[in-house]
Structures are given as structure tokens and as C-alpha cells.
C-alpha positions as CSV (number, residue, x, y, z in Angstrom):
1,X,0.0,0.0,0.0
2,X,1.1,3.4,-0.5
3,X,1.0,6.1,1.6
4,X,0.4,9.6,1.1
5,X,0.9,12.5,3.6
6,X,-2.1,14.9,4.4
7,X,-0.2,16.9,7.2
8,X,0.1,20.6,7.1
9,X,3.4,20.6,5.7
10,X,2.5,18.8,3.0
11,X,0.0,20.2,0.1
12,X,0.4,17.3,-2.5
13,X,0.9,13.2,-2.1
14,X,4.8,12.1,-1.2
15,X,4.7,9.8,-4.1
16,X,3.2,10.5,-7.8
17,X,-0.2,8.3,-6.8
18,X,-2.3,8.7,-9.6
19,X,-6.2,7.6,-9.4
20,X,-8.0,7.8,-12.6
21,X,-11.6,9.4,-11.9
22,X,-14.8,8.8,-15.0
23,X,-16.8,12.1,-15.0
24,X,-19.8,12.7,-17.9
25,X,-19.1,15.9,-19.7
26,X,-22.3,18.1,-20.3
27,X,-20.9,18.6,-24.3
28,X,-23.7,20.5,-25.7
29,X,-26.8,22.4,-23.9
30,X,-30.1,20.5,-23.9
31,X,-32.2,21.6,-27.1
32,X,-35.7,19.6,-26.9
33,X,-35.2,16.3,-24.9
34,X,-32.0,15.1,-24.2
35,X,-29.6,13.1,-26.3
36,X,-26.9,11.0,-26.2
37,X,-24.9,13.5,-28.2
38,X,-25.2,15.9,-25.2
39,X,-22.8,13.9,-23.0
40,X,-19.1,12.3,-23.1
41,X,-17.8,10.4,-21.2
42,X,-13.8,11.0,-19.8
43,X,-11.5,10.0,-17.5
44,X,-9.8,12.8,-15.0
45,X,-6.5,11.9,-13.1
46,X,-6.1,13.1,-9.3
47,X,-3.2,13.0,-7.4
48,X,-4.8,12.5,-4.3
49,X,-8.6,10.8,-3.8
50,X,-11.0,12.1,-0.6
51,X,-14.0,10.8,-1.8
52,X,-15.6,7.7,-4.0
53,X,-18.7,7.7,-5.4
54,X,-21.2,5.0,-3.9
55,X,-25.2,6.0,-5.0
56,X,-25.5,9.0,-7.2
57,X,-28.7,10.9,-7.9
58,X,-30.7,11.9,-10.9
59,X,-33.6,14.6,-10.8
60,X,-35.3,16.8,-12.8
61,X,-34.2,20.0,-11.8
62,X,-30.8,19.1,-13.2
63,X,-32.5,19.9,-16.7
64,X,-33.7,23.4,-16.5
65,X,-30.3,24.3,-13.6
66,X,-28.1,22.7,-16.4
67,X,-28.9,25.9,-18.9
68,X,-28.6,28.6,-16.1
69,X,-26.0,27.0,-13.6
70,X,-23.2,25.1,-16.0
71,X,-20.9,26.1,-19.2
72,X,-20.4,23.0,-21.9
73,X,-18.2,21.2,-20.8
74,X,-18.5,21.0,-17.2
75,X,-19.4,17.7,-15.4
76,X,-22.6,17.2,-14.9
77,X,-24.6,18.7,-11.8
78,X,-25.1,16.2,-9.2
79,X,-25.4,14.8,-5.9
80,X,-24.4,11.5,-4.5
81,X,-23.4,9.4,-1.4
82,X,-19.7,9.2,-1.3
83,X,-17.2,7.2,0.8
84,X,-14.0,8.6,2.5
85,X,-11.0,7.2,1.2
86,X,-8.3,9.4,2.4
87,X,-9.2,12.4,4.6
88,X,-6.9,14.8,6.9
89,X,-10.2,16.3,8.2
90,X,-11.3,15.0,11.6
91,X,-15.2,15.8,10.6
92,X,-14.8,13.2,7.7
93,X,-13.1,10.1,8.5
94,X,-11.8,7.6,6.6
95,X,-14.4,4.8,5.8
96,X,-17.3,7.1,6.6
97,X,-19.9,8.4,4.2
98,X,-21.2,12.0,3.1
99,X,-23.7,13.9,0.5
100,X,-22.3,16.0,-1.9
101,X,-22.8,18.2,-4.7
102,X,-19.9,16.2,-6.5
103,X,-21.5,15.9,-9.7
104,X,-21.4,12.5,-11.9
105,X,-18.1,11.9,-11.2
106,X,-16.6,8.4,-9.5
107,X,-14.2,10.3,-7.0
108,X,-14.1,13.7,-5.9
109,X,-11.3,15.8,-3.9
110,X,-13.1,17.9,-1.6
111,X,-12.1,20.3,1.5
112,X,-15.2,19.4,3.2
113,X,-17.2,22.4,1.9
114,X,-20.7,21.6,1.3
115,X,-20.1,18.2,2.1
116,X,-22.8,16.6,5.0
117,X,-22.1,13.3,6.7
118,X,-24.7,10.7,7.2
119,X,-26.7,10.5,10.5
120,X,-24.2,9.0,13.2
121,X,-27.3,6.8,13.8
122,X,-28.2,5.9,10.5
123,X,-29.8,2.4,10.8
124,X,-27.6,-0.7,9.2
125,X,-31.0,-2.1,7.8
126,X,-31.9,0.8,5.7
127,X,-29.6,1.8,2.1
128,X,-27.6,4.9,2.3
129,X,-29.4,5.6,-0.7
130,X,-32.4,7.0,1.0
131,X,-29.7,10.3,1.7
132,X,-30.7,10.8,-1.8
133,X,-34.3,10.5,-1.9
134,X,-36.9,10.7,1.2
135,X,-34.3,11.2,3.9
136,X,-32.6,13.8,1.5
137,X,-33.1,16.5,-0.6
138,X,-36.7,15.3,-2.1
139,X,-38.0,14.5,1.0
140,X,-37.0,18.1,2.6
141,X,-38.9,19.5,-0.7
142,X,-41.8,17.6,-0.1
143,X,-41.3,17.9,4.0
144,X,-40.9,21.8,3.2
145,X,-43.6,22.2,0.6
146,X,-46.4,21.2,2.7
147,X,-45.3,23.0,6.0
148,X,-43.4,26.0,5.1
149,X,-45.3,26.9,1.9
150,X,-48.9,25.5,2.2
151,X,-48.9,25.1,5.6
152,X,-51.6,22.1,5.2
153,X,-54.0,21.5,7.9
154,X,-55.8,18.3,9.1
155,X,-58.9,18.3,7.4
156,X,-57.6,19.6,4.2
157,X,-57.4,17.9,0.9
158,X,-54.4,18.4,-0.8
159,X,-53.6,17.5,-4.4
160,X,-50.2,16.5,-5.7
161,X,-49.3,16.0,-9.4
162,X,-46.2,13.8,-10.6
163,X,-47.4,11.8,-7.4
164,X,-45.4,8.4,-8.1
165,X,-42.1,10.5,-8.1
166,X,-39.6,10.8,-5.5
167,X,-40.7,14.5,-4.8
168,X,-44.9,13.2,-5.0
169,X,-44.9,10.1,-3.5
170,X,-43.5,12.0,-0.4
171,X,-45.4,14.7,-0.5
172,X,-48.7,12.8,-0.1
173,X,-47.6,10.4,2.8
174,X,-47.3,13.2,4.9
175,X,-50.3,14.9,3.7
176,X,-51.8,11.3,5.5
177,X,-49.2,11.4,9.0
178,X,-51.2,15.4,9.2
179,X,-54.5,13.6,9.0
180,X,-55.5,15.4,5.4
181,X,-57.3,13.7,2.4
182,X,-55.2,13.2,-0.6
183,X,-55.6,12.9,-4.3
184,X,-52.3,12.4,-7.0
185,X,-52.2,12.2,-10.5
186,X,-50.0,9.5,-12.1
187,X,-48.8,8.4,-15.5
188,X,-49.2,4.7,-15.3
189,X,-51.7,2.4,-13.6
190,X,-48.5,0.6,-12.2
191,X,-47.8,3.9,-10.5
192,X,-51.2,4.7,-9.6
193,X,-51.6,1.4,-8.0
194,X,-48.6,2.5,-6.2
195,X,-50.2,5.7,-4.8
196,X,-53.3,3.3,-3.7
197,X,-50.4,1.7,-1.7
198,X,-49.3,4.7,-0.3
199,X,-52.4,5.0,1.2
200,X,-53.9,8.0,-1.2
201,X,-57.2,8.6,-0.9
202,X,-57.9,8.9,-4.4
203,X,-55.8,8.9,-7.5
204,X,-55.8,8.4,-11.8
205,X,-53.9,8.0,-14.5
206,X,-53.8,11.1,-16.6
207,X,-53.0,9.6,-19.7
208,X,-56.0,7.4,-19.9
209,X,-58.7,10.1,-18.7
210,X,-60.9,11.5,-20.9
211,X,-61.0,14.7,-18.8
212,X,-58.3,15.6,-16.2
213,X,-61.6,18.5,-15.2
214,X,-63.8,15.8,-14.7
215,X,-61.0,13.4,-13.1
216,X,-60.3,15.8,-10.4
217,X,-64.0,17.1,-9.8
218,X,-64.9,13.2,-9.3
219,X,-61.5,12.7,-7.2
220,X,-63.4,15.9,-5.1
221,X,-66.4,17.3,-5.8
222,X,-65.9,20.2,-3.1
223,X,-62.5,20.9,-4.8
224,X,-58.9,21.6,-2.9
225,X,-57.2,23.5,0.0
226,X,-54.2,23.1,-1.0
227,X,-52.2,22.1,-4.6
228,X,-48.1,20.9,-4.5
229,X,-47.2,21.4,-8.1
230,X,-44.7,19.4,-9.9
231,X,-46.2,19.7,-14.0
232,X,-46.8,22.8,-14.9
233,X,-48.3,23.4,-18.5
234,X,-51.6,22.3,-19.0
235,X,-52.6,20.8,-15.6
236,X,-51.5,23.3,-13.7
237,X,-54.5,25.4,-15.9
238,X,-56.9,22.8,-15.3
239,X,-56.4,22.3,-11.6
240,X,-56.3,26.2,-10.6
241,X,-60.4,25.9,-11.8
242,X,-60.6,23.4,-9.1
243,X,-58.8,25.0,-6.3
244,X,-61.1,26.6,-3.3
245,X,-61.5,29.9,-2.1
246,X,-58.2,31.5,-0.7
247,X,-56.3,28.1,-1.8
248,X,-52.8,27.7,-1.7
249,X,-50.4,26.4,-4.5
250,X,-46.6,25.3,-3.2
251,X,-44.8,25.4,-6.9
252,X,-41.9,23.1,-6.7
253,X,-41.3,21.8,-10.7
254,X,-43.0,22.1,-13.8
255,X,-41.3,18.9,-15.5
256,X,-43.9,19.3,-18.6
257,X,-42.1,22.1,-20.0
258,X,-38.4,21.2,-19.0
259,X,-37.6,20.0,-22.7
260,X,-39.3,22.7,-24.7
261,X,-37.5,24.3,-27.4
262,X,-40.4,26.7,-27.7
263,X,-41.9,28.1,-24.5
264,X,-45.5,27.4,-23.7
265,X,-47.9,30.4,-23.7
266,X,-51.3,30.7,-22.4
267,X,-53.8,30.7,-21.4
268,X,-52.9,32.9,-18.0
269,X,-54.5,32.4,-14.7
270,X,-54.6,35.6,-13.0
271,X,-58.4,36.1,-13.2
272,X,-58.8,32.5,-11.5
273,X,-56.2,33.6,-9.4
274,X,-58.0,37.1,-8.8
275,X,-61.4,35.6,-8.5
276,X,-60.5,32.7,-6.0
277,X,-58.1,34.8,-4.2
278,X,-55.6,32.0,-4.5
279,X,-51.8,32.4,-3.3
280,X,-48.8,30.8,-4.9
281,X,-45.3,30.2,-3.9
282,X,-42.5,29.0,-6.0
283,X,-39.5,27.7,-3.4
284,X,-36.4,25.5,-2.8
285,X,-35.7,23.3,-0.2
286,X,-32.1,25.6,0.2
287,X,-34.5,28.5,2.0
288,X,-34.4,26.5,4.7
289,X,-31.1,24.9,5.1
290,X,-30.8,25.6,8.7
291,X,-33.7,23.5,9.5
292,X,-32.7,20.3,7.4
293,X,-30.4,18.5,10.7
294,X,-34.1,17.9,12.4
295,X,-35.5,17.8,9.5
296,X,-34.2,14.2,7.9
297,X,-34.5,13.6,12.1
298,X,-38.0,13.6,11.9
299,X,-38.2,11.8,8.3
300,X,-36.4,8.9,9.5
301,X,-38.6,8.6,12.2
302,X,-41.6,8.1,10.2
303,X,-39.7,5.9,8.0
304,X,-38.6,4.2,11.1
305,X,-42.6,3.9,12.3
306,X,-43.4,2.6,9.0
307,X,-45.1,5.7,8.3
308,X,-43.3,6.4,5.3
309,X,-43.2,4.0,2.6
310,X,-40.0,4.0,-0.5
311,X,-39.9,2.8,-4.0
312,X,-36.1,3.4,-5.8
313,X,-35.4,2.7,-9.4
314,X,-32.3,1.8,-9.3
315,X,-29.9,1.5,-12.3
316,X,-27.2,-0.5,-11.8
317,X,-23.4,1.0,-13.6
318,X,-21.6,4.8,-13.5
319,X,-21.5,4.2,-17.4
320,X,-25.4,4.3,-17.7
321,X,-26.5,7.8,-16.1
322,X,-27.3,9.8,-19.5
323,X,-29.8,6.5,-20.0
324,X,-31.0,6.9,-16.3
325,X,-31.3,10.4,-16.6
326,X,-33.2,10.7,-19.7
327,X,-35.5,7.4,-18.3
328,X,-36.4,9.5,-15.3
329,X,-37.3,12.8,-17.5
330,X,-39.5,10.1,-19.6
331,X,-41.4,9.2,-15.9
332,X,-39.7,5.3,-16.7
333,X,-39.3,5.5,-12.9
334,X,-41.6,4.7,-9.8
335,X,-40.2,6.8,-6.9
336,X,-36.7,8.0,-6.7
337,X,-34.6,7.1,-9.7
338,X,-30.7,6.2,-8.1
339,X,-27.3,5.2,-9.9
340,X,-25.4,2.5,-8.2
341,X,-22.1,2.5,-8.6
């Protein structure tokens, strides 16, 4: 084995330890849906190695933040679970594990910026690959969404689009844990069956309705409190006719129009809007960063009560993230779509 020094006097290895990391290359920005022409894949060298890849994460936002957050040829945005390998950093031991915005890349050199370590506690029977999904970032959106933006009470009915997602599927348990009713809109009767699962009160297939207005008037004739948006485009449309008075929308995604090459216009809902005094919130999960240590506290204790229910789709191989990533813009996916390395 060799050694490499990570004391203060030292900034680089003592020996010329090379470790040869695969990253995929965003080669071209996004126009329509995404191709295989938009990423290459290459290898990076690194004189030193802190971190290896172990789950990594694909999600929709990454399609609408690539155009505004990245240049061509940058490595893909990304999170992932990571193992230490090497670490001179007492917070980050060797052999322990960490999220991190590392992008899709196998191994990472990090200072520990921006890098959070997994729950001390973290029970053995359950994957670290929930970090990515409901005891992560989508489950802080969904955790977030309902009581930071709609701030849903018991009684309420709540309606949640893109509901078999990692994001939706969320989003609607704990609509149940608060005692509210609950009705999502799928694209598959796999994934509606899921929902039914799940313990949803009531939920449909959108692409086998003949009306989504007549779907969601059946699904509850007295309309909805609260809407957690995920779709944008057309539904969104439909579903503000169906909100009640003073309703309240949480905007987290609008997936429908990610891959446009020509934005969607019309028709406008401010007279709905105007006439049903409805509010409407777009947000991140990031606003309330501070709050996300007893935040994953309290979704791992549901999950641990069994009040909380996950579904992964898991694609096995580093090689195959363009295909998983394009699969999970497609909705191939029932709940959180993971990379295993």
C-alpha cells in the first residue's frame, strides 16, 4: 500500500499516486429532450482521492439548472453518497460516508465544503441511498412544501401531481401522518396502484382520462385547499379551476415544460387567481437549510414507524446515467430514480 501525507506541511501526495476518476461531460446544452450527443464520457487523473462515489442521484431539476447553472463542458450537476477514502479532516473520516454536490463523477477531492455526513445513527438495515431521496433532498422538498409553503391542515385535501415521483410520492404520505385527504395524478396504472399503496385517498392515470376536469371534480367534488405542483403546462391550468376559495399552490417543478424548445404560452391564470383569491409560492428546499439537521431527524422517524413508505429505481453502472437520466425525465421511474455504482 502506499502512503500519502495529508499533514500541514505537506499540500500534494509524497509519491506520484495517480487515481483515474470517469466524470460525464455536459458537451452540448439541452435543445428539446436530451440526447446521447449531449454527454461524453472521460476520465480525470487526481493526485490524491477524498471521496468515492457509492449512490449518485438523478432529478429533474438538473435539466432546467443545467442551462442557467453550468458552461459546456462541465461535469454534470449532481449529488451523490460518497465514501472517505483518504481524509486529513477529523469531521470526515476515513471509511465514513457524506452527500455531496460532486456531480457525476466516480471520486471527488473535496475540502469538506458543502459536504454533509450521514446521520451517526443511521440504521444498518436501511440503504444509504435513501440520503438521496426521502431522507434527503426530495423529502426536505416535499417535508418543506407542505409546511413552510402551504402550511396544510388536518382536514384539508391536498392535491399533488407527478405523485409516483420521488418529490410526490413523499409529498402525499405526509399529507396522510397530518390527517389530510389526498388525491395524485400519475402516468401509469403501475404507478397509480402504487399511490393506492401509499395510502392515497384517491388517485388516476392522466393519460387514460378523458377529462383531467372531470377526473379531479370526481376525485373531489368540493375541490382543494391546497395544490403541490410538480407539472406545470396544462394541468396546472386545469387544476387552478378546481382550487377553493383562498387556496394555496406550493410550486416546486414544472417537469412538462423542461424540454421545450419553444416556451409554452397561455392561457394565464390571473383572473382565476384574482377571482378565488388564491396564493402561490414558487420555493427550494435551500431557504431552509438551517432546518434540514431535524429535518431528515423527523423523516427517519416516520420511515422508522413505517409511516413512510420507498420505492427506488435503481440503475445498476456509473456508465449508464445519461440512460437513467433521460429514463427518469421520460417518468420510466416509480419513486426515486438512483445510480449504483
Amino acid at each position: 500500500m502506499i502512503e500519502i501525507d495529508f499533514s500541514e506541511k505537506s499540500i500534494t501526495p509524497k509519491y506520484p499516486v495517480m487515481v483515474q476518476a470517469k466524470t460525464w461531460i455536459l458537451t452540448k446544452h439541452f435543445d428539446g429532450f436530451p440526447k446521447d450527443s449531449n454527454f461524453e464520457s472521460r476520465w480525470r487523473s487526481f493526485p490524491k482521492v477524498l471521496l468515492e462515489a457509492v449512490f449518485l442521484s438523478v432529478d429533474p431539476y438538473m435539466r432546467p439548472f443545467s442551462r442557467v447553472r453550468m458552461k459546456e463542458g462541465e461535469v454534470m450537476i449532481g449529488s451523490q453518497v460518497a465514501k472517505v477514502i483518504q481524509s486529513n479532516n477529523p469531521a470526515f473520516p476515513v471509511g465514513s460516508h457524506v452527500v455531496g454536490r460532486c456531480g457525476w463523477r466516480t471520486h471527488t477531492i473535496s475540502d469538506g465544503t458543502d459536504l454533509i455526513p450521514i446521520m451517526p445513527d443511521w440504521p444498518q438495515d436501511i440503504s444509504l441511498s435513501l440520503a438521496l431521496g426521502t431522507i434527503g433532498m426530495p423529502g426536505l422538498t416535499a417535508l418543506y412544501g407542505i409546511e413552510e409553503v402551504l402550511g396544510l391542515k388536518k382536514g384539508e385535501t391536498l392535491l399533488v401531481n407527478a405523485a409516483a415521483g420521488a418529490v410526490g410520492s413523499v409529498v402525499g404520505q405526509i399529507a396522510k401522518i397530518k390527517g389530510c385527504k389526498v388525491v395524485g395524478s400519475a402516468g401509469s396504472d403501475a404507478k397509480v396502484a402504487f399511490l393506492k399503496e401509499l395510502g392515497f385517498d384517491e388517485a388516476f392515470n392522466y393519460k387514460t382520462i378523458s377529462s383531467l376536469e372531470e377526473a379531479l371534480k370526481k376525485a373531489s367534488p368540493e375541490g382543494y385547499d391546497c395544490f403541490f405542483e410538480n407539472v406545470g403546462g396544462p394541468f396546472s391550468t386545469v387544476a387552478l379551476q378546481q382550487m377553493k376559495n383562498f387556496g394555496r399552490i406550493a410550486v416546486c417543478g414544472s417537469i412538462s415544460v423542461y424540454n421545450d424548445t419553444t416556451p409554452q404560452t397561455g392561457p394565464y391564470p390571473h383572473l382565476t387567481m384574482i377571482f378565488k383569491q388564491l396564493k402561490m409560492e414558487g420555493f427550494m428546499q435551500s431557504r431552509w437549510e438551517h432546518k434540514h439537521p431535524e429535518s431528515l431527524r423527523r423523516l427517519m422517524g416516520w420511515l422508522k414507524e413505517g409511516k413512510l413508505h420507498c420505492r427506488e429505481h435503481i440503475t445498476k453502472g456509473f456508465e449508464n446515467m445519461p440512460a437513467a437520466f433521460m429514463g427518469m425525465l421520460q417518468g420510466d421511474n416509480i419513486g426515486k430514480a438512483i445510480i449504483a455504482v
